[in-house]
ZAMARGU-4260 file (C-alpha; in steps of 0.2 Angstrom, whole numbers, plus 5000, padded with zeros to 4 digits):
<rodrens>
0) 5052/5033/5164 | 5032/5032/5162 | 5031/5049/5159 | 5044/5048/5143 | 5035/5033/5136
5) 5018/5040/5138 | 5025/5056/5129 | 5035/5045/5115 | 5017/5037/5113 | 5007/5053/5112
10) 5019/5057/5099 | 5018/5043/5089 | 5001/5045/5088 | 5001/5064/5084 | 5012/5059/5068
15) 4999/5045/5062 | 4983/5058/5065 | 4973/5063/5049 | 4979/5077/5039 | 4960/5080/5030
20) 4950/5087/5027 | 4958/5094/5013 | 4954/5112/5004 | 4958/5110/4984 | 4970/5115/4975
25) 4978/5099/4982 | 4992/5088/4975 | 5003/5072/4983 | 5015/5061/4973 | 5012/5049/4991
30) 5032/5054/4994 | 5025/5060/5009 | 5018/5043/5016 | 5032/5033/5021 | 5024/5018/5027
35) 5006/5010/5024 | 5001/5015/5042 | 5004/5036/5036 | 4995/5032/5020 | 4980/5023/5032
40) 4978/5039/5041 | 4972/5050/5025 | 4966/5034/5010 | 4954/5021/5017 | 4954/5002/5009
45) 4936/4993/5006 | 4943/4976/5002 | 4932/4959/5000 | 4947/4949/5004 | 4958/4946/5017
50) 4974/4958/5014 | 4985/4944/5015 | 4978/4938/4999 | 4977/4943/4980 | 4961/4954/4976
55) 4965/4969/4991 | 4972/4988/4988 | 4989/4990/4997 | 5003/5005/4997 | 5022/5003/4991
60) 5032/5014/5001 | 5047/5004/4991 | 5045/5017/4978 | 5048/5001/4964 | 5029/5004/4955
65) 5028/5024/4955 | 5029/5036/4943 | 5048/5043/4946 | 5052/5032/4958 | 5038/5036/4968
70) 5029/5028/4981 | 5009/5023/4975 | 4995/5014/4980 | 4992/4999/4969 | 4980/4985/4967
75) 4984/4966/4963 | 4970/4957/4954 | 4967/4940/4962 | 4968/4924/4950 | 4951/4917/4956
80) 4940/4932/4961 | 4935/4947/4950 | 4939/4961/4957 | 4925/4973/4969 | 4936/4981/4981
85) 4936/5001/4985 | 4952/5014/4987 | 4946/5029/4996 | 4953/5047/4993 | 4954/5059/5011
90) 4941/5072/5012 | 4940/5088/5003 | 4932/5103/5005 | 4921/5106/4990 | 4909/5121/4985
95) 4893/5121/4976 | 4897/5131/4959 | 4913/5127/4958 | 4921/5116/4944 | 4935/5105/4950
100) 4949/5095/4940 | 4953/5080/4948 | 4968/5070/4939 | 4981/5056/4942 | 4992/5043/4933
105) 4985/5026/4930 | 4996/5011/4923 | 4992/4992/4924 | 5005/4982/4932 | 5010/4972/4920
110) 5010/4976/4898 | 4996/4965/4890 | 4983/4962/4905 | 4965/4972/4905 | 4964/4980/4920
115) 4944/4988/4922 | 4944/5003/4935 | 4930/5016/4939 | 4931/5032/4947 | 4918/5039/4961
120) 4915/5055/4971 | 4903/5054/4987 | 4901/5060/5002 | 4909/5048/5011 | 4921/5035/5011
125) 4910/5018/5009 | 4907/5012/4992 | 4888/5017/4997 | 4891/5034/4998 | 4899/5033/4980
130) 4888/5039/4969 | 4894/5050/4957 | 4905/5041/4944 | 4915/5053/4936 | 4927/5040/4924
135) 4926/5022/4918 | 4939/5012/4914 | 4936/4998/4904 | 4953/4991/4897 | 4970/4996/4907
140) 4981/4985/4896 | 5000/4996/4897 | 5012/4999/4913 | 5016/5015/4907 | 5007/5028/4918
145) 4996/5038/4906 | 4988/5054/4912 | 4968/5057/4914 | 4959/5072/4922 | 4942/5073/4924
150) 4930/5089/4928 | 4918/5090/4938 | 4906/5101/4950 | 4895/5094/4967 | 4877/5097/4970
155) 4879/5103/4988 | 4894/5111/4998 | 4900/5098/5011 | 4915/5087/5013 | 4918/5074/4998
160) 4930/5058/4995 | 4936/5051/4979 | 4933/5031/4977 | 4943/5022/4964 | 4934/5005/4961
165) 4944/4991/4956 | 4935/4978/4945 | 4947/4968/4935 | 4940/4950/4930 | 4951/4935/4938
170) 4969/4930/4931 | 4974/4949/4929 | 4988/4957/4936 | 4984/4975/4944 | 4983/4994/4945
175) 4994/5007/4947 | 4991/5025/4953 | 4999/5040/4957 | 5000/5061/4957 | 4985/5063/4963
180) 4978/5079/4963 | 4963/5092/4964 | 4961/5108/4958 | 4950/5121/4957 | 4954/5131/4942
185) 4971/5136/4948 | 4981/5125/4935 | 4993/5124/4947 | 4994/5105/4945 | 4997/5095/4928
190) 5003/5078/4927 | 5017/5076/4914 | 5023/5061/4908 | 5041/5054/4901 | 5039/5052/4885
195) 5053/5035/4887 | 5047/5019/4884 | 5054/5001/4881 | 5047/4986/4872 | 5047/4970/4871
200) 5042/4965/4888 | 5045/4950/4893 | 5062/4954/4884 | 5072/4939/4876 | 5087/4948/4872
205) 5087/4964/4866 | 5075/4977/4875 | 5070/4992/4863 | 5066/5010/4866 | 5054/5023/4857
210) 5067/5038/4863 | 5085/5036/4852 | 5092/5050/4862 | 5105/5043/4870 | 5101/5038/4888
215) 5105/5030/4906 | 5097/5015/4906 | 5100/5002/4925 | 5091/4987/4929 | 5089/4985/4947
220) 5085/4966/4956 | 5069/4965/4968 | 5080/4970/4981 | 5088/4986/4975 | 5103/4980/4966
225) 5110/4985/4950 | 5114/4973/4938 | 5116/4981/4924 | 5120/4998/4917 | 5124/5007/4899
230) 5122/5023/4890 | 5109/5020/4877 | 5106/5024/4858 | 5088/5016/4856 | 5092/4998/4864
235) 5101/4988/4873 | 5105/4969/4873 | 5102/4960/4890 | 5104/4943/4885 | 5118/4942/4902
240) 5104/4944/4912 | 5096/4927/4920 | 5076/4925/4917 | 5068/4933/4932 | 5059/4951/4937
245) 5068/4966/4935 | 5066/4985/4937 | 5069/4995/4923 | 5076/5015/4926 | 5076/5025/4911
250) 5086/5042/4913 | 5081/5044/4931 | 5061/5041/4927 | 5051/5029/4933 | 5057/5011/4940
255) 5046/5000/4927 | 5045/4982/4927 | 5054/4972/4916 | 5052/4953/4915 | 5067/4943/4906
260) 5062/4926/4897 | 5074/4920/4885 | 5070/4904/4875
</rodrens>
């Protein structure tokens, strides 16, 4: 009975052992981290507060906040600390003389917050080590994921991490990421985006949408279940729905937030 536990446990660990370093081109959706402590064996955190507050990087393995129902990692902005708290990518192989594409999909949390972000390579995963900035983000204010890719080359061969430095000011709400990727001139990676979105949120009423191709619209709950769906021709009325926080699917896409608050 020893001998199968001890095995059970040498297994266990096997499956939680980093995968990196990592040799470009590269690409994850995070579908492939079920749990925080996968995502912990490959991305690193550098967070000023405890994780048990508001300020700190986290995963969601609930696949609520990714792109296409995707698991991501996110940050929440804390009410009465601006942010200074560090993402860290795995390691990648990297060649002197080579240009490299890194691209993801960013999105603030919330509609209407400014979310500020910057984007590092170094040579290491500490925010010491981070000292090639390679994009500045100084006004994440939508939660739909927009694309951004960045090229770039490094000035020694080695091994190299990504850092994604949150710095929202107090009373924000938080950063989204996801489809990560590195390339190396392959272009096997690109990061399309639906072109579906809804406004206003918060919603009083009747939600509105920029597609007017008929499509499936649900709202899910916080705990997965539909309350609502229709087939719709650019908008819907919601006013059955109480006030509260909602997940918006459009057409399959992305689970979004939605916030009702009727007067």
């Amino acid at each position: 009975m020893k001998q199968i536990s001890f095995l059970l446990f040498i297994f266990v660990c096997w499956q939680l052992q980093a995968q990196g370093p990592f040799t470009p081109p590269y690409s994850t959706d995070f579908n492939n981290y079920t749990s925080e402590a996968e995502f912990l064996t490959d991305w690193q955190y550098e967070n000023t507060l405890p994780t048990d507050q508001a300020g700190v990087w986290g995963f969601d393995n609930t696949a609520y906040f990714g792109y296409n129902s995707s698991n991501c990692p996110f940050y929440f902005t804390a009410s009465d600390a601006n942010g200074d708290d560090w993402l860290f990518s795995p390691g990648f192989n990297l060649e002197q003389g080579t240009t490299y594409t890194l691209s993801f999909l960013y999105a603030g949390a919330f509609d209407g917050y400014s979310e500020k972000m910057k984007v590092f390579i170094g040579n290491a995963d500490t925010s010491a080590a981070m000292t090639q900035m390679l994009y500045d983000f100084t006004n994440i204010s939508s939660a739909a994921y927009q694309p951004v890719s960045v090229t770039f080359t490094v000035p020694a061969s080695g091994i190299y991490h990504f850092g994604f430095q949150a710095l929202s000011d107090a009373g924000n709400f938080g950063i989204l990421i996801d489809n990560f990727s590195v390339d190396n001139g392959t272009g096997l990676f690109s990061n399309q985006i639906s072109e579906n979105a809804f406004y206003p949120n918060p919603c009083a009423g009747n939600l509105n949408f920029t597609s007017n191709e008929p499509q499936d619209v649900l709202v899910f709950t916080a705990d997965g279940k539909v309350v609502f769906q229709l087939v719709a021709d650019g908008f819907v009325n919601l006013t059955t729905l109480p006030n509260g926080l909602y997940f918006l699917q459009i057409s399959n896409g992305e689970k979004r937030l939605l916030i009702m608050q009727k007067p």
